[in-house]
KEGUVO-927440 format. One record per residue (C-alpha): z, y, x. Coordinates in steps of 0.2 Angstrom, whole numbers, plus 5000, padded with zeros to 4 digits. Each point is the difference from the previous one (the first is absolute). Layout:
<recs>
REC   zz   yy   xx
REC    Z    Y    X
...
</recs>
This chain:
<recs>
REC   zz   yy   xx
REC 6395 4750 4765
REC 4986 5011 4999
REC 5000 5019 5003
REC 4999 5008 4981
REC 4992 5014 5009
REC 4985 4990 5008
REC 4998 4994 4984
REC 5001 5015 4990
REC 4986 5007 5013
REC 4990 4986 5005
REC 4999 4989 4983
REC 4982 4993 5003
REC 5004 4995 5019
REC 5016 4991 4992
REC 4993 4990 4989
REC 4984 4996 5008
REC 5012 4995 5013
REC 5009 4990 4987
REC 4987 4992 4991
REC 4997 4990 5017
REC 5015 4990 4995
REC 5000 5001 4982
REC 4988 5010 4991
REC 5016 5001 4984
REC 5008 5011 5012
REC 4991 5013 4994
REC 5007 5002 4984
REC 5018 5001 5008
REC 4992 5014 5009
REC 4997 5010 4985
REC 5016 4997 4993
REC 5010 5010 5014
REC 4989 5013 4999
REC 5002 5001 4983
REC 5018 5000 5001
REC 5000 5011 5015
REC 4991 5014 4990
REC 5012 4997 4987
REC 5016 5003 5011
REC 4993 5015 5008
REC 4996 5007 4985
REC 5016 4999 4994
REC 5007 5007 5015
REC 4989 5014 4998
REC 5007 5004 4983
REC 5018 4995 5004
REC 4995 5012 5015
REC 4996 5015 4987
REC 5013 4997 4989
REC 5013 5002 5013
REC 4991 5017 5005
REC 5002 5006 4980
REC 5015 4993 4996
REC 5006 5013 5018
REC 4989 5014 4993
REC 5010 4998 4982
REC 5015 4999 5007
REC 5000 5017 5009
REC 4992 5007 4984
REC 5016 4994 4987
REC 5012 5007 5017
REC 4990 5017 5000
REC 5001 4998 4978
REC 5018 4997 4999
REC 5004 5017 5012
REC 4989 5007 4987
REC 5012 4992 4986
REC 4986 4991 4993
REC 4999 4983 4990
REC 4995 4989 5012
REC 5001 4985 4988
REC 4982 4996 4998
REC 4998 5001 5018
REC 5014 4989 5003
REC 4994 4987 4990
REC 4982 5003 5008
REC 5008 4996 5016
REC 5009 4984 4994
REC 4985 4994 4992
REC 4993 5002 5019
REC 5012 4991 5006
REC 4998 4985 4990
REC 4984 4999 5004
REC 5002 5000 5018
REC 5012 4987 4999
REC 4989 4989 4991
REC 4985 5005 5014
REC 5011 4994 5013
REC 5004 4982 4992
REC 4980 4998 4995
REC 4999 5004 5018
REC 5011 4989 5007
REC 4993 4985 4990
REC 4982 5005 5006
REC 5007 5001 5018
REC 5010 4979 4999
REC 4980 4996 4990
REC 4990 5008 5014
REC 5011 4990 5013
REC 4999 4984 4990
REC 4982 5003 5003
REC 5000 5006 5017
REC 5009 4983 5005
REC 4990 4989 4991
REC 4983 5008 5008
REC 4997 4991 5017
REC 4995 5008 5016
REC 4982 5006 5004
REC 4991 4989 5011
REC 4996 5003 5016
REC 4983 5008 5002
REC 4998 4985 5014
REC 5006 4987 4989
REC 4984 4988 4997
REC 4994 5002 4980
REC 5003 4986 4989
REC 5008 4991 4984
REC 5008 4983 5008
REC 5005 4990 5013
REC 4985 4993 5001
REC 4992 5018 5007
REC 5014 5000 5014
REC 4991 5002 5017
REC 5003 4991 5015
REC 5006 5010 5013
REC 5004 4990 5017
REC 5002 4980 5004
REC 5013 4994 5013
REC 4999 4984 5008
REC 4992 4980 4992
REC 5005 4991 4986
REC 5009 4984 5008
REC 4991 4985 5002
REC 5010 4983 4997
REC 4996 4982 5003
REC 5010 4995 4986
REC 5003 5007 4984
REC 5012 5015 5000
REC 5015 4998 4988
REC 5008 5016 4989
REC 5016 5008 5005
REC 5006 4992 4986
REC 4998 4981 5004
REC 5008 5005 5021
REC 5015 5011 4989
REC 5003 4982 4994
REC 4995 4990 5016
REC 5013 5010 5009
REC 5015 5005 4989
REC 4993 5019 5001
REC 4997 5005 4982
REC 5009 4994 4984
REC 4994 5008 4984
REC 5010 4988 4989
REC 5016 5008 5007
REC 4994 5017 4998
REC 4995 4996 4980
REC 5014 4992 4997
REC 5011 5013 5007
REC 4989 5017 4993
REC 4984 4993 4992
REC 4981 4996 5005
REC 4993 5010 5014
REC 5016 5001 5012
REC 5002 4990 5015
REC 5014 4994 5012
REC 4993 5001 5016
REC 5010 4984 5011
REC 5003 4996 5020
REC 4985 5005 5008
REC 4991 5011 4985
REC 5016 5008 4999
REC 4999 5003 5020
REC 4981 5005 4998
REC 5002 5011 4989
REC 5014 5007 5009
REC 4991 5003 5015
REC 4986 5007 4992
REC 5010 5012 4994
REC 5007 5006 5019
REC 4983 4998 5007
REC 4992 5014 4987
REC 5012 5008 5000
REC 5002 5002 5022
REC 4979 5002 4999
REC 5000 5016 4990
REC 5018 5008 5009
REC 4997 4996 5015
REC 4978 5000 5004
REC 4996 5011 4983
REC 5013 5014 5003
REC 5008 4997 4981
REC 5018 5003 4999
REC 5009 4987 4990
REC 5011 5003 4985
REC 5010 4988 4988
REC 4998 5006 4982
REC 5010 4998 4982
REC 4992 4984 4991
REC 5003 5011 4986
REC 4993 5018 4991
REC 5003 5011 4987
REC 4984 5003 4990
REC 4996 5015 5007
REC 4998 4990 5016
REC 4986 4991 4991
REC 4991 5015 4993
REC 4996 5007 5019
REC 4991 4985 5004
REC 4991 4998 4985
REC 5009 4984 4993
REC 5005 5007 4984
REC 4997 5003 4987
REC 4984 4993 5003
REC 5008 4982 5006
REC 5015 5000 4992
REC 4997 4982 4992
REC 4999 4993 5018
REC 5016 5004 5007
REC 5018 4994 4999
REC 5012 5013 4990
REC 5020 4999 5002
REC 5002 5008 4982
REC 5019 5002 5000
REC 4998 5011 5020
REC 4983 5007 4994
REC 4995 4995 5017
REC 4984 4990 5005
REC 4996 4985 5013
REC 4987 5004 5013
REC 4982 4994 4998
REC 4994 5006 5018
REC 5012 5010 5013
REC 4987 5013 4997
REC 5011 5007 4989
REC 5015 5003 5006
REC 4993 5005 5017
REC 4989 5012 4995
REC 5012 5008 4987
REC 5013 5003 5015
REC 4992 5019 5000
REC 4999 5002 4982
REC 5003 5017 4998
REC 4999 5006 5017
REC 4990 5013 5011
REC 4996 4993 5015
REC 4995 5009 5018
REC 4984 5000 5005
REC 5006 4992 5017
REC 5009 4985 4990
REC 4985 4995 4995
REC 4991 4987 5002
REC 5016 4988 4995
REC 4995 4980 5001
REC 5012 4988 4992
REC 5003 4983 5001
REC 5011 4989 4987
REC 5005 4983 4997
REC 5002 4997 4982
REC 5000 4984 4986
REC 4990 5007 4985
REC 5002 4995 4983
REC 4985 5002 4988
REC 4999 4992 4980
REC 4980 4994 5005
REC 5000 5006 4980
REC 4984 4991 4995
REC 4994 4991 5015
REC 5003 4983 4993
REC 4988 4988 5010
REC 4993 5013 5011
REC 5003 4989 5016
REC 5018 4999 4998
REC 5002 4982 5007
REC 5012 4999 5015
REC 5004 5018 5009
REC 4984 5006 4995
REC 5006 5012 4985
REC 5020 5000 5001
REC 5012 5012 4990
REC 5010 5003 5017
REC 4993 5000 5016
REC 5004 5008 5019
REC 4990 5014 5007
REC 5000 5011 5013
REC 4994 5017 4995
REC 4993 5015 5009
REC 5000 5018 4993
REC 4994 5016 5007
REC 5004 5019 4994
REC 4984 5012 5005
REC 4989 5014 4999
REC 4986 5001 4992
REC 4991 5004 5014
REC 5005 4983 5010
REC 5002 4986 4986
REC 4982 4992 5000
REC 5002 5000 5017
REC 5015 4991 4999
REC 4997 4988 4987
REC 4988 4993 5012
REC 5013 4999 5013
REC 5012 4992 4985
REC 4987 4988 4998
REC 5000 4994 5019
REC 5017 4997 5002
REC 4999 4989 4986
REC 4985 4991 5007
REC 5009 4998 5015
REC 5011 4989 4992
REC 4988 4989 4995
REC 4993 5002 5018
REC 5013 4995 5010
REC 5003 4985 4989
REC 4982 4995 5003
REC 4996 4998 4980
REC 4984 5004 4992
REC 4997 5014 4989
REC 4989 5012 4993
REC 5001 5019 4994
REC 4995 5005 4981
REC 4998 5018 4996
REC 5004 5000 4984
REC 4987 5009 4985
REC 5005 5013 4989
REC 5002 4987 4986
REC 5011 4989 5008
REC 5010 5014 5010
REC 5018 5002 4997
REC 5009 5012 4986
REC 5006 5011 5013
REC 4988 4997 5015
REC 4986 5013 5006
REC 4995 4987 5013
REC 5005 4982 5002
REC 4994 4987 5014
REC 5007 4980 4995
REC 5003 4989 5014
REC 4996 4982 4996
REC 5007 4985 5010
REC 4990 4983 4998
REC 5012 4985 4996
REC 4991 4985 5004
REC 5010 4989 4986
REC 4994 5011 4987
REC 4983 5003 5004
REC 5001 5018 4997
REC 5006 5015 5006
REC 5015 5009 4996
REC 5006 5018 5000
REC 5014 5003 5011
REC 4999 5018 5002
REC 4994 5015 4989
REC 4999 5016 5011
REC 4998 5015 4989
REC 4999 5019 5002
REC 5007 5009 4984
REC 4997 5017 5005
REC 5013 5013 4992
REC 4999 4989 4985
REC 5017 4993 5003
REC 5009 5014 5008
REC 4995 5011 4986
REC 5008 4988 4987
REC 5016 5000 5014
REC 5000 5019 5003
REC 4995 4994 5019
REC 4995 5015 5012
REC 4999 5009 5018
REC 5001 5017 5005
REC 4981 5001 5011
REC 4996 5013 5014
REC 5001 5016 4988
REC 5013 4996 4992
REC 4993 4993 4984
REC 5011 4986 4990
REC 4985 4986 4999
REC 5000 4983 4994
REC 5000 4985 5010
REC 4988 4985 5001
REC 5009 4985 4996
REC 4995 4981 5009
REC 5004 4982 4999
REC 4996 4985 5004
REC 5007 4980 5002
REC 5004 4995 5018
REC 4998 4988 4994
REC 5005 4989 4981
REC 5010 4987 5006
REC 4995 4987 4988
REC 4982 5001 5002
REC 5003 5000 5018
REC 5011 4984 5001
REC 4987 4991 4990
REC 4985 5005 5014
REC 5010 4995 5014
REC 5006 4985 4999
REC 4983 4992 4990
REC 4991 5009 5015
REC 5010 4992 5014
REC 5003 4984 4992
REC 4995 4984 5010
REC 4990 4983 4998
REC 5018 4992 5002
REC 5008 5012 4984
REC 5011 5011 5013
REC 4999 5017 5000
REC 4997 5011 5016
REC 5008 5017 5001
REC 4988 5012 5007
REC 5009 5004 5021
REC 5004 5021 4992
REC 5011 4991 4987
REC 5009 4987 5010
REC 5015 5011 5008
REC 5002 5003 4981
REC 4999 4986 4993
REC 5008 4989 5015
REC 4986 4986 5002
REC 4983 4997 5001
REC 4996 4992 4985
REC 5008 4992 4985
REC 5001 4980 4997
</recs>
């Protein structure tokens, strides 16, 4: 959430800031200021009010000794009174419809973050490693999920609906050991300090990281609990200092989670969904960091390694996209996309996002530190997917898949997974 006070004092750098994702924005802009001029307006009255209705009252006290009729006065001071109760309800309402807007007002871009209106204007940033060369035609995890007995999706529609999976014998073992293997790399190499989170969150949860109330239509809702699945362990992990003031010696905090997420895909109908590219539940391994402001670009670059070094010590190729101010997310002041190549598709695929939010979240989560004067601050906020299990299981084994439809497992994954390849 943004500060009202920047914008209330910097409008011009807010929405020219703004206008570099959407020039709309602008207008929302207006809105709270207008609002916000109306609610301290009325606090200035209500203000004024008080301070008559204090000077009247010692005025019918003085009167009475006096053995006047205070009557008139009296009903003066009701009438006062009314009218400060009704300030104070006009002023509530325009403090829930300044938040409303507040929360529906994404975060500023960077000044770093590369200008532009899509995907299309996302830079490329690094290249790691060769596209794999084959001297037969590469097949798609689908076709080996068959071959092998790793993947049934008619067993996952027929027990839920389209876009689950049952992963069997060796995918379910794969996955398995995917899971240890992120999760040993970022504990043990990256300095992260593993935590196992609630599946599920109250909605206030989902505020602090920016899901709702602007993604409401793409996440599970438990009506009767009032309680919501995970659609990233972003959210859960982060929110475990909701509401807190941290030490300035705390700080940095690195997190690591393993988490199935659970997300509607509201509207994504035919946008690559076949096989595990586009799932409404998948595994992932997630990293979180809690900084200060002076630290968090420099370690959203650090955020970004460890989860290129996934990709690294699996010897997959990939590349790094900064993403434009158009295509950046809602909450996001800088975002770099790590994009792994799965030969079966043809394509690359995102299998990490690594974004820093600024105080944007922890403004919305009432996130701060104490700093070296003593001065309650608020934190920057970071996280990133080390890595999206899905995604990842796709570009492994139509990477190391053979002439003879085996499937090696690259030597780091072998004491997880407990062979050297599959078939």
């Amino acid at each position: 959430m943004l500060d009202i006070r920047l914008i209330r004092d910097n409008a011009t750098l807010v929405k020219d800031r703004l206008a570099t994702r959407d020039a709309s924005l602008s207008a929302m802009v207006d809105e709270v200021l207008a609002i916000d001029e109306q609610r301290r307006a009325a606090e200035t009255e209500r203000q004024k009010l008080q301070s008559d209705r204090n000077r009247i009252s010692k005025e019918i006290g003085i009167a009475k000794k006096k053995g006047e009729d205070t009557s008139a006065i009296e009903t003066e001071v009701r009438g006062i009174g009314s009218r400060i109760d009704q300030i104070g309800k006009d002023a509530d309402e325009l403090d829930v419809r300044q938040r409303d807007l507040l929360l529906s007002i994404p975060n500023l871009p960077h000044e770093a973050c590369p200008v532009g209106t899509s995907a299309e204007d996302n830079p490329e940033v690094r290249v790691w490693g060769a596209k794999p060369a084959y001297d037969f035609q590469p097949k798609d995890h689908v076709t080996l999920g068959a071959q092998h007995g790793m993947l049934d999706f008619e067993a996952g529609a027929k027990i839920t609906g389209s876009a689950f999976v049952v992963y069997r014998g060796p995918g379910a073992r794969l996955e398995r050991a995917l899971i240890s293997f992120l999760l040993d790399l970022h504990t043990t190499e990256h300095g992260y300090q593993e935590v196992s989170v609630p599946f599920l969150v109250k909605s206030d949860a989902l505020v602090g990281t920016t899901q709702l109330p602007k993604f409401g239509d793409q996440v599970y809702h438990c009506e009767v609990d009032d309680l919501y699945l995970i659609p990233t362990a972003e959210v859960p992990v982060t929110n475990l200092h909701r509401e807190e003031i941290l030490t300035l010696a705390g700080l940095p905090i690195h997190y690591a989670a393993y988490t199935p997420c659970f997300r509607r895909e509201a509207g994504s109908a035919g946008l690559g969904t076949r096989g595990l590219i586009r799932m409404h539940q998948f595994d992932k391994v997630e990293l979180v960091k809690i900084t200060t402001p002076e630290t968090s670009m420099e370690e959203l670059e650090k955020l970004t390694g460890n989860a290129e070094k996934v990709l690294q010590t699996l010897g997959l190729h990939y590349r790094v996209i900064e993403l434009c101010t158009g295509d950046i997310g809602f909450g996001s002041a800088k975002t770099y996309d790590i994009e792994v190549w799965a030969p079966g598709q043809g394509s690359y695929l995102e299998v990490s996002s690594c974004s820093n939010f600024g105080d944007y979240q922890a403004r919305r989560m009432n996130l701060r530190y104490k700093d070296e004067n003593g001065k309650n601050r608020f934190c920057h906020t970071l996280n990133g997917s080390g890595t999206a299990l899905a995604r990842l299981f796709v570009a492994l084994v139509e990477t190391y898949q053979q002439a003879d439809g085996s499937i090696l497992i690259p030597e780091p994954l072998r004491r997880y997974f407990g062979s050297e390849k599959i078939g």
